[in-house]
PyMOL commands that place a pseudoatom at each C-alpha (Angstrom):
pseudoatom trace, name=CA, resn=UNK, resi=1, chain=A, elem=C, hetatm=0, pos=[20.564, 12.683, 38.178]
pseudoatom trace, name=CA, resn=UNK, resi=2, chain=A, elem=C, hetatm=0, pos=[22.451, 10.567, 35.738]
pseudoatom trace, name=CA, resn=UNK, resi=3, chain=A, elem=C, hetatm=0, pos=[21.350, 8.729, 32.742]
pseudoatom trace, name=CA, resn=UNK, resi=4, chain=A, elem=C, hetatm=0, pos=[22.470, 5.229, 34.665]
pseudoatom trace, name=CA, resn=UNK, resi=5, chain=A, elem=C, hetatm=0, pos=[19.970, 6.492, 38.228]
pseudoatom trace, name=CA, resn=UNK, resi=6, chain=A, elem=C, hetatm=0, pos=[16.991, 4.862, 37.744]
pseudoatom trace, name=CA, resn=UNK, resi=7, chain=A, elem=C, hetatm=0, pos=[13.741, 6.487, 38.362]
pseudoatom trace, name=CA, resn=UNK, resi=8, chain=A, elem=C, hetatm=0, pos=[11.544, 5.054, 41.195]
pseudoatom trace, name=CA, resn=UNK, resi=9, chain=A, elem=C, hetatm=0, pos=[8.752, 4.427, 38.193]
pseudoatom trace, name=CA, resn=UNK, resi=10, chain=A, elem=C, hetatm=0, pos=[11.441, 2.296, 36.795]
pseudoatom trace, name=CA, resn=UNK, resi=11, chain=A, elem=C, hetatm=0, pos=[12.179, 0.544, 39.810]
pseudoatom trace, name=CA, resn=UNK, resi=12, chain=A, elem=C, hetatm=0, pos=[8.603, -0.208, 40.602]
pseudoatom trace, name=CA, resn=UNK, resi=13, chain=A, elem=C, hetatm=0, pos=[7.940, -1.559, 37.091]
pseudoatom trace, name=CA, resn=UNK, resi=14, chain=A, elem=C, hetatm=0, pos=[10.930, -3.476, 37.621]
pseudoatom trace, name=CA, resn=UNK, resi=15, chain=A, elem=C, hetatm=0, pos=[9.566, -4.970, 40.891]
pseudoatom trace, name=CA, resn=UNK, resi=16, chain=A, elem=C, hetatm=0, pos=[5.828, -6.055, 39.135]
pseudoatom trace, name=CA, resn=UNK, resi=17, chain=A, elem=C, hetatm=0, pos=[7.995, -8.071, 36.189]
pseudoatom trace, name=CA, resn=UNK, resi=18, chain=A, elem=C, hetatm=0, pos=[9.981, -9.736, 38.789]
pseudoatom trace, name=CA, resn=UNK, resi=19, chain=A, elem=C, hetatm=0, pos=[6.566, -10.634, 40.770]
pseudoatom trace, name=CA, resn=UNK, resi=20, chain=A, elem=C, hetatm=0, pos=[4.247, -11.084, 37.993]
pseudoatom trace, name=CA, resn=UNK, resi=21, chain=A, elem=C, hetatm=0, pos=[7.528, -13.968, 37.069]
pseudoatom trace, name=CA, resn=UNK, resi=22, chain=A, elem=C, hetatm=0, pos=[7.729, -15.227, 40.232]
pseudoatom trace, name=CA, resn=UNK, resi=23, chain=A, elem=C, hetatm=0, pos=[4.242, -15.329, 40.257]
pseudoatom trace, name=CA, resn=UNK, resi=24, chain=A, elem=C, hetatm=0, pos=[3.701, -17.385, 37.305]
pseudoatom trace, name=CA, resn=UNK, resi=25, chain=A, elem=C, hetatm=0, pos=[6.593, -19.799, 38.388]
pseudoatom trace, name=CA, resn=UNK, resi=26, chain=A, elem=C, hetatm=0, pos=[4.585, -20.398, 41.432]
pseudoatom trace, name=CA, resn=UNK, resi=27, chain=A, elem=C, hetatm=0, pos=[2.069, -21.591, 39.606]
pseudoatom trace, name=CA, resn=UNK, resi=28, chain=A, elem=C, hetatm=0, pos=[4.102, -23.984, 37.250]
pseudoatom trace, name=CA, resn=UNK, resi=29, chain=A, elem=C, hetatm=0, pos=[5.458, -25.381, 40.380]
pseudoatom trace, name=CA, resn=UNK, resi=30, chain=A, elem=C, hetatm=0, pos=[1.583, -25.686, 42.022]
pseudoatom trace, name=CA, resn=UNK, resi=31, chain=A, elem=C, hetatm=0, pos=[1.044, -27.782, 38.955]
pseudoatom trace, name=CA, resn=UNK, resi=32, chain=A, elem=C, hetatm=0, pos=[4.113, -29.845, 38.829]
pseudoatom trace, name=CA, resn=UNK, resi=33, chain=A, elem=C, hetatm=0, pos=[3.189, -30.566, 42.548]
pseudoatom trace, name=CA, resn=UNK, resi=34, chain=A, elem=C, hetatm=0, pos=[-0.076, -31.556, 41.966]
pseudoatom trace, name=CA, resn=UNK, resi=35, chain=A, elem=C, hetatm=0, pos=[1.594, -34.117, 38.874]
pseudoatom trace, name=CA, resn=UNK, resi=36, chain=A, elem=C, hetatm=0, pos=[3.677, -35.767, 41.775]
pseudoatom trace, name=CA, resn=UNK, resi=37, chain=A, elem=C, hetatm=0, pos=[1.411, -35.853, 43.771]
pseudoatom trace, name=CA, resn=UNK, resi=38, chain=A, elem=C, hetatm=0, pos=[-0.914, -37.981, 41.788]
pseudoatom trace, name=CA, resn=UNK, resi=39, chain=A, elem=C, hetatm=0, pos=[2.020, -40.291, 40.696]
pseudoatom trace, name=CA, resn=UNK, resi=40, chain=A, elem=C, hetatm=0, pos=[2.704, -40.822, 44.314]
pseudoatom trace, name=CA, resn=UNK, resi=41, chain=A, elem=C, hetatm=0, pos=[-0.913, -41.790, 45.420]
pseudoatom trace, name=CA, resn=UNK, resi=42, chain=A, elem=C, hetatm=0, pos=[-0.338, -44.066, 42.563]
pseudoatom trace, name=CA, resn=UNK, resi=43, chain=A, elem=C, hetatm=0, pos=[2.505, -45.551, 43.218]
pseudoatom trace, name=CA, resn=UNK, resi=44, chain=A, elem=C, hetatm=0, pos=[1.271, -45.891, 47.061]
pseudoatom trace, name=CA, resn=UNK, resi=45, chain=A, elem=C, hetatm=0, pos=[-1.714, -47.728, 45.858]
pseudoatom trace, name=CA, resn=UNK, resi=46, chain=A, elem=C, hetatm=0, pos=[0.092, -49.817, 43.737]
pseudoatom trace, name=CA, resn=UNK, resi=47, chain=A, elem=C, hetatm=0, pos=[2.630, -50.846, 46.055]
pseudoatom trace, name=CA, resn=UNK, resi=48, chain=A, elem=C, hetatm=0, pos=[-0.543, -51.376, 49.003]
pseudoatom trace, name=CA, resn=UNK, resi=49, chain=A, elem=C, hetatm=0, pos=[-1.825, -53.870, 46.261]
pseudoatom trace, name=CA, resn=UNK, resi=50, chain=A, elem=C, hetatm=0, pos=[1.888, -55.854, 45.913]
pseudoatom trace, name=CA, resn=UNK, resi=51, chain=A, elem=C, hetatm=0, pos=[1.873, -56.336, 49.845]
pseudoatom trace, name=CA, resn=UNK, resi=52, chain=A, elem=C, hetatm=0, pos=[-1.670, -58.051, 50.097]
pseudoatom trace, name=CA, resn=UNK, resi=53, chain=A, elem=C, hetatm=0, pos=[-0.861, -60.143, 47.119]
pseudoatom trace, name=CA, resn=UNK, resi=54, chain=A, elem=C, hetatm=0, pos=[2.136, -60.854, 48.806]
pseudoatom trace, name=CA, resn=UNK, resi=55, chain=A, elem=C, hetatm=0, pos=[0.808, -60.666, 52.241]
pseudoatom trace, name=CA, resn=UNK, resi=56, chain=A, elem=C, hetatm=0, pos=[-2.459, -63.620, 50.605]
pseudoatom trace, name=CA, resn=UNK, resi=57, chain=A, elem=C, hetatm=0, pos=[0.310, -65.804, 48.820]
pseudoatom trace, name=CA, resn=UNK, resi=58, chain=A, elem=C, hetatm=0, pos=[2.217, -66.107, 51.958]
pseudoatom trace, name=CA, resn=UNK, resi=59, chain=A, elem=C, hetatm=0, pos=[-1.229, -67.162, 54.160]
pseudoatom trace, name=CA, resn=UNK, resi=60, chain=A, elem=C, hetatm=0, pos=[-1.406, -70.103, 51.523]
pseudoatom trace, name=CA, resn=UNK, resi=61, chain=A, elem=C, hetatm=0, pos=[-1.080, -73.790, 52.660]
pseudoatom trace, name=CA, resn=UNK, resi=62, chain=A, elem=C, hetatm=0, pos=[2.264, -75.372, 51.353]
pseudoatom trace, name=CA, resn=UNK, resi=63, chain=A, elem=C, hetatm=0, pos=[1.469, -77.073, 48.384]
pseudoatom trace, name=CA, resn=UNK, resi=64, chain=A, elem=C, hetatm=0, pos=[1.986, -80.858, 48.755]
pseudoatom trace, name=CA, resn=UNK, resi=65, chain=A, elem=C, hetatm=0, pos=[4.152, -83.121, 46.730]
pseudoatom trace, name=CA, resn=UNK, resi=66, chain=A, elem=C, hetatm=0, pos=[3.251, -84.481, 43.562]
pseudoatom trace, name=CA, resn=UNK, resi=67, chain=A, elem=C, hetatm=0, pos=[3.002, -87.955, 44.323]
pseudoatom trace, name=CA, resn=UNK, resi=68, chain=A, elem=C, hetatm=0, pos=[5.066, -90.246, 41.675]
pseudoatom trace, name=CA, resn=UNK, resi=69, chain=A, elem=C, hetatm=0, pos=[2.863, -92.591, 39.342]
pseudoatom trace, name=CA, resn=UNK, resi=70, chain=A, elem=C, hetatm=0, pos=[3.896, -96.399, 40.986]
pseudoatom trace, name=CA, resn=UNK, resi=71, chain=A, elem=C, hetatm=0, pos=[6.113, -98.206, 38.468]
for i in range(1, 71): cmd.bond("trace and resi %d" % i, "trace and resi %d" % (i + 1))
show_as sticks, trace
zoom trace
């Protein structure tokens, strides 16, 4: 066995860095998710709330003329 073989205790420590990584990326990516997530409710509500303001200014009567003082 050469000095560049790696032992199977190496390759399994090896293997729990990579998942105990990929692990905690998960998890920074679960959270980042969870950001977006509440910025898009947001937005969605926010938006909801431009399209009945919208939706009630349109359902308005036309406003009328003003009517000129007589000269």
């Amino acid at each position: 066995m050469s000095g560049s073989e790696l032992t199977l205790g190496a390759v399994l420590a090896h293997l729990e860095e990579q998942e105990r990584e990929i692990a905690a990326q998960a998890e920074a990516t679960r959270g980042r998710i969870a950001e977006l997530t509440a910025q898009l409710e947001e937005f969605d509500r926010v938006a909801e709330e431009v399209h009945i303001t919208r939706k009630t200014l349109l359902a308005l009567p036309d406003p009328s003329p003003p009517t000129l003082p007589a000269a």
